[in-house]
N, CA, C and O atoms as a MOPAC input file, in Angstrom:
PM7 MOZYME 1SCF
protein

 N    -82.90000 1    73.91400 1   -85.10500 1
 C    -82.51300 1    73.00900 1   -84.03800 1
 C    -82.33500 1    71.61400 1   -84.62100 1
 O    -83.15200 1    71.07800 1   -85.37000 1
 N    -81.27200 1    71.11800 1   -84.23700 1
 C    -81.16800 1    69.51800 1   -84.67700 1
 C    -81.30200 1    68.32000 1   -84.00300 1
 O    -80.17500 1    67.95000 1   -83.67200 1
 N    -82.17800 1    67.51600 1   -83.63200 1
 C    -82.58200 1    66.46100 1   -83.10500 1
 C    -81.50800 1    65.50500 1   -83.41800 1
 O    -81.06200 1    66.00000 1   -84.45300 1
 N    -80.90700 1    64.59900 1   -83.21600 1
 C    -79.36000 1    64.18300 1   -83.78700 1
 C    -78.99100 1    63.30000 1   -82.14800 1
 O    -79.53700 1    63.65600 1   -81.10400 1
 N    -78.11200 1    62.28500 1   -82.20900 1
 C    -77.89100 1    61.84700 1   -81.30900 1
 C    -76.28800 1    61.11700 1   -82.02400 1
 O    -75.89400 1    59.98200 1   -82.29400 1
 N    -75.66800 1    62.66800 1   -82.12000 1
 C    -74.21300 1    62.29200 1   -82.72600 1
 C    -73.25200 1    61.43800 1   -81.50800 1
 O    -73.56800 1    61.21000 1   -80.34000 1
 N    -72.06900 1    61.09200 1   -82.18600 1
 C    -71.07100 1    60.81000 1   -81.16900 1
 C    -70.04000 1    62.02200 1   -80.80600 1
 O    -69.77100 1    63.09500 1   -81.34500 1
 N    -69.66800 1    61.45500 1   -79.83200 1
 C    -68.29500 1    62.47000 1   -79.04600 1
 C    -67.63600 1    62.70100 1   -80.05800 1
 O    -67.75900 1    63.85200 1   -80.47500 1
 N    -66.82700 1    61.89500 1   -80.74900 1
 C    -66.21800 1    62.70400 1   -81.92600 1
 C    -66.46100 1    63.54000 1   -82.68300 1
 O    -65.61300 1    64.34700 1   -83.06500 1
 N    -68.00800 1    63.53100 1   -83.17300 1
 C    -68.50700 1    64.65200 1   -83.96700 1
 C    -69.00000 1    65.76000 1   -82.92200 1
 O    -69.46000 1    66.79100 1   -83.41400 1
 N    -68.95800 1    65.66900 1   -81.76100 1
 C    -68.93500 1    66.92800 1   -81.04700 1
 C    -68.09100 1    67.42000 1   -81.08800 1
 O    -68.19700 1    68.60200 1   -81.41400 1
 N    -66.69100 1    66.88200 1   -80.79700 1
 C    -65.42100 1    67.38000 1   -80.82400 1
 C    -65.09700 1    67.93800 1   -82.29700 1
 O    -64.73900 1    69.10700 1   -82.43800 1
 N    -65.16200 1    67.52000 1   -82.81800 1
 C    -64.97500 1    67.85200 1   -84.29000 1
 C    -65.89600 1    69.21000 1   -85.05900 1
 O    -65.62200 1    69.34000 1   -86.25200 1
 N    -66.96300 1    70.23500 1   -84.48900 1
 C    -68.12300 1    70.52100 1   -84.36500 1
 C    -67.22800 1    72.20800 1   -84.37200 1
 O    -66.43400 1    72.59200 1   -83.51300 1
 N    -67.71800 1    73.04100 1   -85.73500 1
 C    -66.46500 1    74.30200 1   -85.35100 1
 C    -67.99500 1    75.48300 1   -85.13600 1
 O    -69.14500 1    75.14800 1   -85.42000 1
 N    -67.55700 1    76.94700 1   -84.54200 1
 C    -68.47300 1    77.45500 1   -84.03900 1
 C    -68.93900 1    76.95500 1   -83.13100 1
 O    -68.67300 1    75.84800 1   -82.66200 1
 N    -70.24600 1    78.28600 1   -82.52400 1
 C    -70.89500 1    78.01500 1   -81.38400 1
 C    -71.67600 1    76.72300 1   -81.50400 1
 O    -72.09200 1    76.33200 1   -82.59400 1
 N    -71.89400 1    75.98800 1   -80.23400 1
 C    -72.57900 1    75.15600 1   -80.23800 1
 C    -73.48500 1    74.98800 1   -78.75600 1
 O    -72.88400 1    75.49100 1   -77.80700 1
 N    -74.64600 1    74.45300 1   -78.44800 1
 C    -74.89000 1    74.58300 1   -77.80100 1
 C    -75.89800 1    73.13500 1   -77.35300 1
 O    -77.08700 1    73.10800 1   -77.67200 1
 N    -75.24500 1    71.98200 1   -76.59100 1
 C    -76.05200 1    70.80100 1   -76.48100 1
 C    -76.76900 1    70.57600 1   -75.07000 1
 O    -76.27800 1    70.88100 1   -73.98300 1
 N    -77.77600 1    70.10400 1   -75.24000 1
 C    -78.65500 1    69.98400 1   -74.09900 1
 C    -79.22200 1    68.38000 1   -73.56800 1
 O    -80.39700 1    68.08000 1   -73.77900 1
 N    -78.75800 1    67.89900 1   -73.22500 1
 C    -78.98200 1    66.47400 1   -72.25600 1
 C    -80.22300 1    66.61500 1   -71.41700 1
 O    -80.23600 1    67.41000 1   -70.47700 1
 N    -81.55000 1    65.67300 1   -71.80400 1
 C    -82.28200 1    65.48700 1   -70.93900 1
 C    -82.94500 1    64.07800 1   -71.67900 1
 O    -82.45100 1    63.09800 1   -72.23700 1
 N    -84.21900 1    64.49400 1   -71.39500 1
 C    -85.38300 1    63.46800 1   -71.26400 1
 C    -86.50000 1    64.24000 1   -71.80900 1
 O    -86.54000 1    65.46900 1   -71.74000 1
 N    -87.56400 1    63.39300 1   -72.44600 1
 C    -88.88900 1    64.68100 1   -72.78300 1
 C    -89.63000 1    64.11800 1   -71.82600 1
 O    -90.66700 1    64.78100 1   -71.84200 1
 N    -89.74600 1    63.16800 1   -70.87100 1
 C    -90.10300 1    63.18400 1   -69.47500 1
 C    -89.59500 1    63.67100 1   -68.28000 1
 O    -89.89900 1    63.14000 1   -67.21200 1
 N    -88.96800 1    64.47600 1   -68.33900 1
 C    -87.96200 1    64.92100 1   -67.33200 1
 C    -88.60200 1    66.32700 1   -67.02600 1
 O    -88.55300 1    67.22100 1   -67.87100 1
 N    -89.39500 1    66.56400 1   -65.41000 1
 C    -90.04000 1    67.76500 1   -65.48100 1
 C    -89.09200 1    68.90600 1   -65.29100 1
 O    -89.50200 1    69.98800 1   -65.70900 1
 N    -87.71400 1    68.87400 1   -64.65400 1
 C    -86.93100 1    69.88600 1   -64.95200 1
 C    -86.67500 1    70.44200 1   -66.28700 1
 O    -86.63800 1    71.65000 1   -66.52400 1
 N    -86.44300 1    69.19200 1   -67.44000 1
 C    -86.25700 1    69.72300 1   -69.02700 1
 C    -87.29700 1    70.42400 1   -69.44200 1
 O    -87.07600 1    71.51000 1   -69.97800 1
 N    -88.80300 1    69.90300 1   -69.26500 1
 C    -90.02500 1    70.49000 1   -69.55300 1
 C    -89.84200 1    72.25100 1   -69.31900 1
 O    -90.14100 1    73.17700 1   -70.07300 1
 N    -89.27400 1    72.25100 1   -68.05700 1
 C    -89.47500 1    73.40500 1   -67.20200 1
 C    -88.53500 1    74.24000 1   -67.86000 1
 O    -89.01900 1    75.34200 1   -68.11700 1
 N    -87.13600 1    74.06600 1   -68.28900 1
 C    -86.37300 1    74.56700 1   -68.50900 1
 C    -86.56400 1    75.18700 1   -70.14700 1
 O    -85.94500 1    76.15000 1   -70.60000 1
 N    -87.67800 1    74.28700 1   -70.94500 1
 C    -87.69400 1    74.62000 1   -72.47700 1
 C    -87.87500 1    76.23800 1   -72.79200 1
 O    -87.13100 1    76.87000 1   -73.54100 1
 N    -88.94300 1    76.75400 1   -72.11400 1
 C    -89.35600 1    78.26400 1   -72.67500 1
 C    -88.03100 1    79.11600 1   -72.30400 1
 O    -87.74200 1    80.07500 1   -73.02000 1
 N    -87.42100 1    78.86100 1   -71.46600 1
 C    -86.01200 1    79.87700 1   -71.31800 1
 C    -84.95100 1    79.63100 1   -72.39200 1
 O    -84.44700 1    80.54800 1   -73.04100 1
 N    -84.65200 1    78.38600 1   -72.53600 1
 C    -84.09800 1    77.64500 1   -73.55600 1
 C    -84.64900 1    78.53500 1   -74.58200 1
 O    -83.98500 1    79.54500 1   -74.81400 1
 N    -85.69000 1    78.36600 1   -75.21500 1
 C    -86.27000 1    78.55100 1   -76.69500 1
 C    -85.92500 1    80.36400 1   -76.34900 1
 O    -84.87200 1    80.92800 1   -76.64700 1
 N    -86.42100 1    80.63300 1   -76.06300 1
 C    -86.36400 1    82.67500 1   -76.06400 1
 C    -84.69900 1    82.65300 1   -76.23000 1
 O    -84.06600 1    83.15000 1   -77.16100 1
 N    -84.21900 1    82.01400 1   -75.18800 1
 C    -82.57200 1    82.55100 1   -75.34100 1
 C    -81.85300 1    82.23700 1   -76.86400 1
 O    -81.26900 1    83.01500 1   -77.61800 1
 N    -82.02300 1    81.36400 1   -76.94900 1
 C    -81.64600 1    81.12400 1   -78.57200 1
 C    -82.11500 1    81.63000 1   -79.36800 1
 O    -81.42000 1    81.61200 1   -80.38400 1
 N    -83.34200 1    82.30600 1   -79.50500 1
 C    -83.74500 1    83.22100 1   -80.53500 1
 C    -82.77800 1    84.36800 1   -80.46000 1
 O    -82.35600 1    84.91300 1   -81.48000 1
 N    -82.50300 1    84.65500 1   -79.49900 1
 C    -81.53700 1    85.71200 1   -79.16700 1
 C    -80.26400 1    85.32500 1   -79.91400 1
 O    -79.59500 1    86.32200 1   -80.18800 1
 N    -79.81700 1    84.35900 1   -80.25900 1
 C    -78.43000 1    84.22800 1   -80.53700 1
 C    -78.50400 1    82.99100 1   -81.91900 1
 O    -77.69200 1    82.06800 1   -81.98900 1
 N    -79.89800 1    83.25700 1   -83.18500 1
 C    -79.75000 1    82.22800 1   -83.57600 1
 C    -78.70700 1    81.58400 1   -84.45000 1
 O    -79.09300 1    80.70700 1   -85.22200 1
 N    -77.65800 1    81.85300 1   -84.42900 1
 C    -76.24900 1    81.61300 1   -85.10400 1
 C    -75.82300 1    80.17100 1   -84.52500 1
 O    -75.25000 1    79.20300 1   -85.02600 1
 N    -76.33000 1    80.44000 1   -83.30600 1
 C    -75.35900 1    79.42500 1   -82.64900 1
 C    -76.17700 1    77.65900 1   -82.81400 1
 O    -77.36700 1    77.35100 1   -82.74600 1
 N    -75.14700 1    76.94000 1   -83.00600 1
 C    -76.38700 1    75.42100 1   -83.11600 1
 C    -76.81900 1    74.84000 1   -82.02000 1
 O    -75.95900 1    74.83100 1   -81.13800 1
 N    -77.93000 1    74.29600 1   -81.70100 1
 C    -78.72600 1    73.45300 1   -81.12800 1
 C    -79.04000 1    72.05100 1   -81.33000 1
 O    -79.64600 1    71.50400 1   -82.25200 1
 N    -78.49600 1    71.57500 1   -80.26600 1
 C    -78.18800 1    69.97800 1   -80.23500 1
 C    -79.01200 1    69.24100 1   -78.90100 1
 O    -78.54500 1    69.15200 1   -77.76500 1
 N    -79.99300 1    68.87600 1   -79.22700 1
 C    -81.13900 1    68.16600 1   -78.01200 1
 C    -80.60300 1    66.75000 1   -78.13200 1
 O    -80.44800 1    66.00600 1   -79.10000 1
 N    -80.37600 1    66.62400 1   -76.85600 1
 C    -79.59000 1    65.16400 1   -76.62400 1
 C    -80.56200 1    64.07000 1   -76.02800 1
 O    -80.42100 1    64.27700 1   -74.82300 1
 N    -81.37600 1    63.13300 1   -76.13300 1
 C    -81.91600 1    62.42000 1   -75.42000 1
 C    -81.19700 1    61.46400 1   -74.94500 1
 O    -80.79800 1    60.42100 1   -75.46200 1
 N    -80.97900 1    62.19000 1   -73.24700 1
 C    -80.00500 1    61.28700 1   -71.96700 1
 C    -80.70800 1    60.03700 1   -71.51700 1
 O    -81.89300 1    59.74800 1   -71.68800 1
 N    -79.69300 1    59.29200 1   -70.86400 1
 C    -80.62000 1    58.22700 1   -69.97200 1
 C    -79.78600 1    57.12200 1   -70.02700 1
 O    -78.61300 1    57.21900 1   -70.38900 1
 N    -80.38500 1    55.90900 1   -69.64100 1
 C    -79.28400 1    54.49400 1   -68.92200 1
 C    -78.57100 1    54.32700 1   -70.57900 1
 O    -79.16000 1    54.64500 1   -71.61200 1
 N    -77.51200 1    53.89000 1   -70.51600 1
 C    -76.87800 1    53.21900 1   -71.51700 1
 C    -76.62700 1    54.03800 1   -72.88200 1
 O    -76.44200 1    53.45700 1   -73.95100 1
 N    -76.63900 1    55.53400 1   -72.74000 1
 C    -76.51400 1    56.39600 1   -73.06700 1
 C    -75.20900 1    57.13400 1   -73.22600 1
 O    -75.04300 1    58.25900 1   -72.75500 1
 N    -74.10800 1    56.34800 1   -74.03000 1
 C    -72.51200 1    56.70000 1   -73.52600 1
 C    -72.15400 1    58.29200 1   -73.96400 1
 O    -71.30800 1    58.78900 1   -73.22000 1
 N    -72.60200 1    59.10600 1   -74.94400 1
 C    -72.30300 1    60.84400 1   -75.09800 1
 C    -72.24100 1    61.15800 1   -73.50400 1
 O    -71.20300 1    61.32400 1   -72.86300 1
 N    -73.66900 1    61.21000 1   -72.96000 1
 C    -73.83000 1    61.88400 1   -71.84600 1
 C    -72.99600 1    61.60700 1   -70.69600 1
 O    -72.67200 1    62.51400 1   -69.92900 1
 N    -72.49700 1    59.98000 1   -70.47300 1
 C    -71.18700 1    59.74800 1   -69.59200 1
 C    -70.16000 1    60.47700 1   -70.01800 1
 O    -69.55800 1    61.13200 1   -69.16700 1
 N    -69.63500 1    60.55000 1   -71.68400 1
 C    -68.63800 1    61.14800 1   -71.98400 1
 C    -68.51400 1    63.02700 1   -71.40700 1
 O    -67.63300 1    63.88700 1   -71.43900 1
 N    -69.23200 1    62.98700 1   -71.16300 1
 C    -69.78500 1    64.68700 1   -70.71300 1
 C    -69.92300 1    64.54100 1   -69.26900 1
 O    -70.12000 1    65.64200 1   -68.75500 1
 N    -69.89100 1    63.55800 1   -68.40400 1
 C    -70.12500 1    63.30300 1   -66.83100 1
 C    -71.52100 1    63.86500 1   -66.69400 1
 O    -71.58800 1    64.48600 1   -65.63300 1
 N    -72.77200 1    63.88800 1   -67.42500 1
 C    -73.64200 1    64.40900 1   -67.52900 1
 C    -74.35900 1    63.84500 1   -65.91100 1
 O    -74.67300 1    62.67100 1   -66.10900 1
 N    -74.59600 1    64.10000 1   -64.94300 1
 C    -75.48400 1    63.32200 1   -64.15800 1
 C    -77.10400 1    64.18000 1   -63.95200 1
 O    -78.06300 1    63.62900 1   -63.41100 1
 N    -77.12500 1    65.08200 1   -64.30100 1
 C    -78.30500 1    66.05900 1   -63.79200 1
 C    -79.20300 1    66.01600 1   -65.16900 1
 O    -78.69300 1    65.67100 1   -66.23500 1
 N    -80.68300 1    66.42400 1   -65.04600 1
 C    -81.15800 1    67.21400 1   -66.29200 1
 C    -81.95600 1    68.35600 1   -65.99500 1
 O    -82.61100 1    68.23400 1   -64.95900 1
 N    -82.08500 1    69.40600 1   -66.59400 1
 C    -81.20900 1    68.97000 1   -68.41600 1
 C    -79.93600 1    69.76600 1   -68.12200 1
 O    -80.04700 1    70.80400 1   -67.46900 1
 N    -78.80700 1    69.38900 1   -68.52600 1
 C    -77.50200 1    69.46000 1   -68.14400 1
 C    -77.59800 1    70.42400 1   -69.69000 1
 O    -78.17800 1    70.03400 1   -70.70300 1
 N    -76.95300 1    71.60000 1   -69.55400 1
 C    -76.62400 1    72.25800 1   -70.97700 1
 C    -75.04700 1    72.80700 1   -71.15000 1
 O    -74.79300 1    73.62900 1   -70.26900 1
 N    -74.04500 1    72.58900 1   -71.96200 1
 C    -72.90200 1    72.45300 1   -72.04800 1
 C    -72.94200 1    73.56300 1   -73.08800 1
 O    -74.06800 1    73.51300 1   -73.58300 1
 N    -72.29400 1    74.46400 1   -73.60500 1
 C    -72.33200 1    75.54500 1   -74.01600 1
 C    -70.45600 1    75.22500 1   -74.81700 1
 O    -69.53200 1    74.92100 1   -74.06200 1
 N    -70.29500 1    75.33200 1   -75.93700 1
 C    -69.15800 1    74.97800 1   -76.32500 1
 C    -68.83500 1    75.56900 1   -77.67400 1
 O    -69.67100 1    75.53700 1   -78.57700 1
 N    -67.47500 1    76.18400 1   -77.85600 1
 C    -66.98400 1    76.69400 1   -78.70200 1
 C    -65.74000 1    76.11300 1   -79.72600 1
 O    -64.60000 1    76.25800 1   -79.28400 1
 N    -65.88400 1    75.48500 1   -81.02200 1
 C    -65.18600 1    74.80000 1   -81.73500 1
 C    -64.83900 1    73.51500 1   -80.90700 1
 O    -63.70800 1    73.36500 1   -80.44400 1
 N    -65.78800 1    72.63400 1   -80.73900 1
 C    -65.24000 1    71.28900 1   -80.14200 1
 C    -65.10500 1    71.36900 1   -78.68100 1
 O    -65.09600 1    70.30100 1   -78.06800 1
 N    -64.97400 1    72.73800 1   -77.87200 1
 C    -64.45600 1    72.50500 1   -76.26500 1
 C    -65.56200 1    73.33400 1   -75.60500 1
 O    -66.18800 1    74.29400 1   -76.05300 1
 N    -65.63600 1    72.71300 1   -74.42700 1
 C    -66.57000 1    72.75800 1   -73.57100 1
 C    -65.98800 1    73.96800 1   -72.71500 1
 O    -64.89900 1    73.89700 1   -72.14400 1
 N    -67.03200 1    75.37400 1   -72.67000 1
 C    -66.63200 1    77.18100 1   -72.22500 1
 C    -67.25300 1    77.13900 1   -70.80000 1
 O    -66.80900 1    77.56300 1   -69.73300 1
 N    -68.31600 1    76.55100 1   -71.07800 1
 C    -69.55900 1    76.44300 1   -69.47400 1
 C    -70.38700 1    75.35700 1   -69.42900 1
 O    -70.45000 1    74.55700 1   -70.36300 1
 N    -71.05300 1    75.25400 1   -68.38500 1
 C    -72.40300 1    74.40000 1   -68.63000 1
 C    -72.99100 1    74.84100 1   -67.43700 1
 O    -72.41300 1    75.13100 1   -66.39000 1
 N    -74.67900 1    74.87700 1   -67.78500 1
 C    -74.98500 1    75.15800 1   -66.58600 1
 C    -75.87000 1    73.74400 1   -66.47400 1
 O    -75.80800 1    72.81800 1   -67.28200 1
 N    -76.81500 1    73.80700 1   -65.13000 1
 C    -77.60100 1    72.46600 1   -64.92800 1
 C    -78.77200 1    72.36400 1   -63.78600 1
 O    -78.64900 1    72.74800 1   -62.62300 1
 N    -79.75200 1    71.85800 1   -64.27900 1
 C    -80.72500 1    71.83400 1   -64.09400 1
 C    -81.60700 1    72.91300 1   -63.97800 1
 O    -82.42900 1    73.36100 1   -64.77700 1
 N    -81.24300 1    73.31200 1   -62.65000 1
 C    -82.36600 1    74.67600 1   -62.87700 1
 C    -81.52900 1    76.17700 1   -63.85600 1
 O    -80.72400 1    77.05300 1   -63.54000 1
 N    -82.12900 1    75.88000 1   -64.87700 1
 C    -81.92600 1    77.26000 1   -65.94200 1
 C    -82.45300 1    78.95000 1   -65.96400 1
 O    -83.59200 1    79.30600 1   -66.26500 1
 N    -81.61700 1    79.62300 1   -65.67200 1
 C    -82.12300 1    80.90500 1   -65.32600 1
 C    -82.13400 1    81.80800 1   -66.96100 1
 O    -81.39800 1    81.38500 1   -67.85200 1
 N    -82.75500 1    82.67100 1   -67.13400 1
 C    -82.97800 1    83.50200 1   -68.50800 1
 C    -80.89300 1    84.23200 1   -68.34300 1
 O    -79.96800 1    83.79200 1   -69.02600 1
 N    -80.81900 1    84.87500 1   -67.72600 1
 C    -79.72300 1    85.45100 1   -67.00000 1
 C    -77.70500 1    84.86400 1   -67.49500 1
 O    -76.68700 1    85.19200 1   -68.10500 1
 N    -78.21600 1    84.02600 1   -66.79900 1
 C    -77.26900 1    83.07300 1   -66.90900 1
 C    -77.19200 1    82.24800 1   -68.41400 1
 O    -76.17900 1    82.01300 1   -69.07300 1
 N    -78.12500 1    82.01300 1   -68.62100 1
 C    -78.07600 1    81.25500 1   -69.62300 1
 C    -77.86300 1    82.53900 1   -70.93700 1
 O    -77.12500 1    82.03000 1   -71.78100 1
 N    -78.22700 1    83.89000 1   -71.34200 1
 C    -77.80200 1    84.61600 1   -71.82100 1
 C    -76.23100 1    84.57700 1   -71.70400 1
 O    -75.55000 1    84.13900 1   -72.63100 1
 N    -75.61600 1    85.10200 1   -70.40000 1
 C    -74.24600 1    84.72100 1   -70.61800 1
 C    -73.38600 1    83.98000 1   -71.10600 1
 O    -72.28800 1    84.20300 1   -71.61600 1
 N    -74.13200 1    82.81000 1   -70.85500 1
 C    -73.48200 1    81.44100 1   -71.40700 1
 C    -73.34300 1    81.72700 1   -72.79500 1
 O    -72.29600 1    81.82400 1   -73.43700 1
 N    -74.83300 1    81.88500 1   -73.28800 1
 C    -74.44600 1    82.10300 1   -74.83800 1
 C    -73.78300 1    82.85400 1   -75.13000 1
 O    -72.99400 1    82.33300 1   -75.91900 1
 N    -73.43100 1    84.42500 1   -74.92100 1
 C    -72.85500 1    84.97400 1   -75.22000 1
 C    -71.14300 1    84.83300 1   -75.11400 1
 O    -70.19500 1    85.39100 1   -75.66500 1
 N    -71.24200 1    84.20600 1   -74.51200 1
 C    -69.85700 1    83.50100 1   -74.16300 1
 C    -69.14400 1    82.53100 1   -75.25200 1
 O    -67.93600 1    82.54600 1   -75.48600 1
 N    -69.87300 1    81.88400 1   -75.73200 1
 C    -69.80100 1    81.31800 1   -77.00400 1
 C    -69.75800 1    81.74100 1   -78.29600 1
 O    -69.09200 1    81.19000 1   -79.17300 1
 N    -70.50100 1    82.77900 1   -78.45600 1
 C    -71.25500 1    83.44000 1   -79.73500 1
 C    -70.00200 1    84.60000 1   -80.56000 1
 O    -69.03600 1    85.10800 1   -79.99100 1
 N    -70.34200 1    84.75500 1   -81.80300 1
 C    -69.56500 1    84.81900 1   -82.46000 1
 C    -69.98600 1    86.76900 1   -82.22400 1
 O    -69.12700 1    87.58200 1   -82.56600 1
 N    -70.86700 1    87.09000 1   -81.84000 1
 C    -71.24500 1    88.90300 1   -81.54200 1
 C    -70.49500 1    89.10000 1   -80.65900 1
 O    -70.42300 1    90.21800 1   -80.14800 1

């Protein structure tokens, strides 16, 4: 997983699965959402992981219309496939990845 607080361009620029997540580590939805997060990606660890720390004055996450957390954008060579947001289901969020993923 990469802790990283790249710019839009290097998202765009970004080949393969990718998978970025917008929140807060105060944010009790992100809290809530981590253990589904973490299991699902073990499932698919090919794909990269990009923890975004959102919030005021924070221009990535505008560039993404991010308003919710944790907002997760699911993206394949630079473009955005899905995103889901806030409340994270095991389910869904499998799809997502798989949706992305190179299996």
């Amino acid at each position: 997983m990469e802790n990283a607080d790249p710019t839009r361009e290097t998202i765009d620029d970004l080949s393969g699965a990718t998978l970025l997540v917008f929140g807060a580590v105060w944010c009790g939805h992100c809290q809530a959402a981590q253990a589904t997060i973490t299991a699902g990606l073990a499932t698919f660890p090919h794909v990269r992981h990009i923890n975004i720390e959102d919030g005021k004055g924070r221009r990535l996450g505008r560039s993404f219309q991010v308003k919710l957390w944790p907002t997760l954008i699911f993206m394949r060579d630079g473009i955005e496939r899905t995103r889901l947001v806030r409340e994270i289901h095991a389910s869904e969020l499998k799809s997502a990845l798989a949706l992305i993923s190179d299996l």
